[in-house]
C-alpha positions in Angstrom: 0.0 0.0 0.0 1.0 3.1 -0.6 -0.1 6.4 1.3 0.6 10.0 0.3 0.4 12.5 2.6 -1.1 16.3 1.9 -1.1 19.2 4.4 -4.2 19.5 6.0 -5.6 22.9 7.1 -9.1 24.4 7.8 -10.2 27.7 6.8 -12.5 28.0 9.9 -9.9 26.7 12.6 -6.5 26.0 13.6 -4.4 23.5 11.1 -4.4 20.0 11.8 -1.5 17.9 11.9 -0.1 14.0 11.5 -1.8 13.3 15.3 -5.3 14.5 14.3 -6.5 12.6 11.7 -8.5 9.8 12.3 -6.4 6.1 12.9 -8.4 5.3 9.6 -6.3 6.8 7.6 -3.5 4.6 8.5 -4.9 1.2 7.9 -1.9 -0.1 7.2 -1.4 -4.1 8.5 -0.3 -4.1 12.2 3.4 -5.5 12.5 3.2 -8.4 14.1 4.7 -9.8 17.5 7.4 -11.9 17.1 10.0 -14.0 19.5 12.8 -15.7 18.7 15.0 -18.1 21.0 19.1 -17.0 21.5 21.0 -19.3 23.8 18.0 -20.3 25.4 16.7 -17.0 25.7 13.4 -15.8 24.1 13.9 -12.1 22.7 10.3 -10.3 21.5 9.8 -8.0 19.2 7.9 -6.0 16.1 8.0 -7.1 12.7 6.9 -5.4 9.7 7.8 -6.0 6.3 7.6 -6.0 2.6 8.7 -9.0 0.2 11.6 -7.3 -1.1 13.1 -4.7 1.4 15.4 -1.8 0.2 17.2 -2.9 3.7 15.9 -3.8 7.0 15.7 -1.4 10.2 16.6 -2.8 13.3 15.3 -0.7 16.3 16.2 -0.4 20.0 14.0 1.8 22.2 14.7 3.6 25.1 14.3 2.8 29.2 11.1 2.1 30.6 9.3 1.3 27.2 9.5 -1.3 24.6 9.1 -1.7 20.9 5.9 -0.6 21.0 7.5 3.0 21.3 8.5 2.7 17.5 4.0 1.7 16.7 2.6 3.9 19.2 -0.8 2.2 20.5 -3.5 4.6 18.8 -1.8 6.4 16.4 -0.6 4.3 13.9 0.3 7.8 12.5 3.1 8.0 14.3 4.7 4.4 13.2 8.1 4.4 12.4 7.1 0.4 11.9 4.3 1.5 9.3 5.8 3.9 7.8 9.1 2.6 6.4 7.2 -0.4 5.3 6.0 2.1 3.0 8.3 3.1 1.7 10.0 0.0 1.1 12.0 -0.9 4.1 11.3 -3.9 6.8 11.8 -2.8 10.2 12.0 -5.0 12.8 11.8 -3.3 16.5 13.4 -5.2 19.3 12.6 -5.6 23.1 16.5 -4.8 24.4 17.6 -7.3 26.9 16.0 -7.8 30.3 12.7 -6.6 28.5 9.6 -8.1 27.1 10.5 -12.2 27.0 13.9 -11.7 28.2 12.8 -9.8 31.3 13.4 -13.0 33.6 16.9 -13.0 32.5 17.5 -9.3 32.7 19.9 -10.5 35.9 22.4 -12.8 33.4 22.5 -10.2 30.8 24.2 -7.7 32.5 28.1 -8.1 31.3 27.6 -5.8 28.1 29.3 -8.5 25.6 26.4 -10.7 27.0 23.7 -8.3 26.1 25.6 -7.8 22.3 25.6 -11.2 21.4 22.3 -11.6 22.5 21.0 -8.7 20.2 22.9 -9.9 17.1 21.4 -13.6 17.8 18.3 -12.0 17.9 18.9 -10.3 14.8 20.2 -13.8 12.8 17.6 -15.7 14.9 14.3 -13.2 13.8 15.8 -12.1 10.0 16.9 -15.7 9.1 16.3 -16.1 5.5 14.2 -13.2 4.8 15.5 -11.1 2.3 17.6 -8.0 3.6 17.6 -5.9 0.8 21.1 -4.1 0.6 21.9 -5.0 4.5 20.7 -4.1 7.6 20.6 -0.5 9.4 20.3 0.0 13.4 19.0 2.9 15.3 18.2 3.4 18.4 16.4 5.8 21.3 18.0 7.1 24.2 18.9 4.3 26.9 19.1 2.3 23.9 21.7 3.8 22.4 24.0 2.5 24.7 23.7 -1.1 23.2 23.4 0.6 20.0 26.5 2.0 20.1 28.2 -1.4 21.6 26.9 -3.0 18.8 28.3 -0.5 16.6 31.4 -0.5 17.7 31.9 -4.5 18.1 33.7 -5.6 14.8 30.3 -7.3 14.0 29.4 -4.1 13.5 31.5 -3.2 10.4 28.7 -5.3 8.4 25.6 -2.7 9.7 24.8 -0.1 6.6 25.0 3.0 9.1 23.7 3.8 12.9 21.2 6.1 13.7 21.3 7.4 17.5 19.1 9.8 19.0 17.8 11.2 22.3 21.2 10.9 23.8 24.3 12.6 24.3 27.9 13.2 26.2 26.6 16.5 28.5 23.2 17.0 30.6 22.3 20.6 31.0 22.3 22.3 34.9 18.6 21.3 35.4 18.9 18.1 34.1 22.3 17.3 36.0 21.1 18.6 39.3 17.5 16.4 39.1 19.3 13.0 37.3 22.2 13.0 39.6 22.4 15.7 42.4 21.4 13.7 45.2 23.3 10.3 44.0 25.7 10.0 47.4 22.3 10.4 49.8 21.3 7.1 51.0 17.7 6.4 49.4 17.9 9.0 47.4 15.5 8.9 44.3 15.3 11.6 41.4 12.6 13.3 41.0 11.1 15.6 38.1 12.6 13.5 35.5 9.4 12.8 33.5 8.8 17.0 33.6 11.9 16.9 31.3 11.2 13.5 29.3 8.4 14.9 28.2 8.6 18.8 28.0 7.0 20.5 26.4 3.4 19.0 26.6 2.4 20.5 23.5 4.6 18.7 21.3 2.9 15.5 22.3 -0.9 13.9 21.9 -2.3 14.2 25.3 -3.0 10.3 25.8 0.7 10.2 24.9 2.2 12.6 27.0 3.8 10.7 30.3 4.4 7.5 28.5 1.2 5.3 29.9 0.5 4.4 26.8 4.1 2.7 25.5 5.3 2.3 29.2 7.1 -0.8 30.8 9.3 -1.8 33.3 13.0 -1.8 32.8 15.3 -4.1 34.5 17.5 -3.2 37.3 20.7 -3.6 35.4 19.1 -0.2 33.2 20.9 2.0 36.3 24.6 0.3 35.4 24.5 0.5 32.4 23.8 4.5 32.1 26.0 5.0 35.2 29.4 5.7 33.3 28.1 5.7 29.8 28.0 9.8 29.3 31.7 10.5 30.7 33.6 7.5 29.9 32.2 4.9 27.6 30.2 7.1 25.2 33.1 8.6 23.9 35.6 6.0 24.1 33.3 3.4 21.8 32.3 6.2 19.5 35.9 6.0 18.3 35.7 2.6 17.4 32.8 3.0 15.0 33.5 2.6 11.4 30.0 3.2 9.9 28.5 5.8 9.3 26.6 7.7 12.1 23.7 10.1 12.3 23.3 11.5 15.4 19.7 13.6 16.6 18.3 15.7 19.0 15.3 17.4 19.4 15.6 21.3 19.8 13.2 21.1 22.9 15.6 18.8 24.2 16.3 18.9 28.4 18.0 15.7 29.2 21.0 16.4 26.7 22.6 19.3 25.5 21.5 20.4 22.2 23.5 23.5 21.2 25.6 23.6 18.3 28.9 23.4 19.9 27.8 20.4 21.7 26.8 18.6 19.0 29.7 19.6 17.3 32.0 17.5 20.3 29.7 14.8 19.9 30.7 14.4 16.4 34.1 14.4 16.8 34.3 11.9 19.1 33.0 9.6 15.6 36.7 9.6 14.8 37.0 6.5 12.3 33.6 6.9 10.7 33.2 7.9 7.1 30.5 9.7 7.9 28.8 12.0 10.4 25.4 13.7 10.3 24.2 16.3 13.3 20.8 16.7 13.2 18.6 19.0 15.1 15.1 18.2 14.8 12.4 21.0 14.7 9.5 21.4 17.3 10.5 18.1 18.8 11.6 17.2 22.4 12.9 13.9 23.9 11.0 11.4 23.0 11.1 11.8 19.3 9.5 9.2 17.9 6.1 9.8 19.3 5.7 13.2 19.2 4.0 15.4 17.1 6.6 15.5 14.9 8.2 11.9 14.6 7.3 11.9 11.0 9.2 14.4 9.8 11.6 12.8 12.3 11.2 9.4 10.7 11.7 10.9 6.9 15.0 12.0 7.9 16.3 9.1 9.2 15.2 7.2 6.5 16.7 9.5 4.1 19.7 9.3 5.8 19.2 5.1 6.1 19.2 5.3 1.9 21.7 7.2 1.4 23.6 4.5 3.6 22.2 1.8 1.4 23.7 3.9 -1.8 26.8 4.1 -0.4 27.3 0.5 0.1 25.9 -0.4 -3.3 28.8 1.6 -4.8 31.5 1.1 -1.3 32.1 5.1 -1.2 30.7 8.3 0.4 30.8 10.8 -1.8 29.3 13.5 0.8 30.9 15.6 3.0 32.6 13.3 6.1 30.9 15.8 8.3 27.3 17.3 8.2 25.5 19.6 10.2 21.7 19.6 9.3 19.1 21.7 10.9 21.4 24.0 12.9 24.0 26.8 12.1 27.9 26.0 12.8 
């Protein structure tokens, strides 16, 4: 099926976007549950694809949801799922370790190495012999990004056509560092206000979306290890080791990470051995980016950005600029 999509206005009223039309509109096939057994180890997910993909998305979500953050329940408008299907490209959305089927054996998947095998089993295990087009792209969302980035970096990783990551970074701003971490040495201590900046501001979001009910789950005690270090130390120590090319987003309404051009600018330089780097700042959009009012336009760019890493491989050269800022002035 193919959908086109027109802007939508109303002479008498205020202009409707993506998130008000009717779920009609979208009656795309629902991608399907699917689990797959690594090492003993069920691993669910999201499946949606076409017969003969350009290349297949592999997606990681962030803490304290699943893969049903890439379909949001209710507005299949948002879809990341449905909408690359579209447009020619399987996705398949993983729940990361100690989630969804996995979740009782969230406590022996804490070594990171144990957590990257399991995700490339799970990727073999689920794909098998379905057709992968030109090869196979990851992304990922914010606490996901950590694996993401893992994955990237582990010499399996030379094989993936390109890495998305977004809704993380290296820096918190002052608010977000005093609420995330200010009281870490008190005994007991538990932050508070974080969902105020998760999902700031409202406006940008469907109210049955805003505060996450919707897509919500719970993560796994390891979640808390494996962010402890990862801004500071790890972040920018496996970003060196990438050799794929990397896009790298944030929304400008962003209040976990910095977003401001010299930040992002760090960030990309940390991508040392890639032969490619893309800063993006997306428009009107805050943290959780793929379910806001503006995850379409979110989920054009990135798969743009996942075709132009399918042409490069098809002719094994990047003829763009090793480094691009997109959406910002630097």
């Amino acid at each position: 099926m193919t959908t086109v999509y027109h802007a939508v206005s109303q002479t008498d009223g205020p202009a409707m976007t993506l998130t008000d039309l009717p779920s009609s509109d979208f009656a795309d096939p629902a991608p399907k549950p699917v689990v797959a057994e690594v090492d003993g180890i069920p691993v669910s997910g999201l499946l949606a694809e076409v017969a003969a993909p350009r290349a297949v998305l592999v997606a990681l979500h962030g803490g304290a949801t699943s893969a049903a953050y890439f379909d949001c329940p209710g507005h299949p408008e948002l879809s990341l799922l449905r909408m690359a299907r579209r447009l020619g490209f399987s996705v398949l959305a993983l729940d990361r370790p100690g989630y969804g089927s996995s979740g009782p054996f969230a406590d022996e998947l804490a070594p990171p190495h144990r957590r990257v095998d399991l995700m490339f089993g799970a990727i073999e295990r689920h794909l098998g012999t379905r057709p992968r087009g030109v090869g196979v792209f990851l992304l990922a969302h914010s606490a996901g990004c950590e694996l993401a980035l893992r994955m990237a970096a582990d010499p399996r990783g030379a094989d993936l056509l390109g890495v998305e990551l977004a809704g993380t970074g290296r820096l918190h701003p002052p608010l977000a560092q005093e609420v995330l971490w200010g009281g870490q040495d008190e005994p007991g201590w538990v932050p508070r206000g974080v969902g105020a900046l998760l999902w700031h501001p409202p406006r940008l979001y469907a109210p049955e979306i805003l505060g996450g009910a919707t897509i919500g789950a719970v993560g796994p005690r390891l979640e808390a290890d494996t962010v402890r270090d990862w801004a500071t130390d790890e972040f920018p120590d496996l970003a060196g080791r990438v050799r794929i090319p990397v896009r790298y987003c944030v929304g400008d309404h962003e209040r976990i990470w910095r977003n401001d051009p010299e930040e992002l600018a760090a960030v990309g330089a940390l991508f040392t051995a890639a032969p490619r780097v893309v800063l993006k700042l997306q428009t009107d959009t805050g943290h959780n980016i793929s379910v806001g009012r503006t995850a379409t336009a979110y989920h054009l760019g990135l798969l743009a950005f996942a075709e132009e890493c399918a042409i490069a491989a098809e002719a094994d050269d990047f003829t763009a600029p090793a480094l691009r800022f997109d959406g910002f002035g630097a």
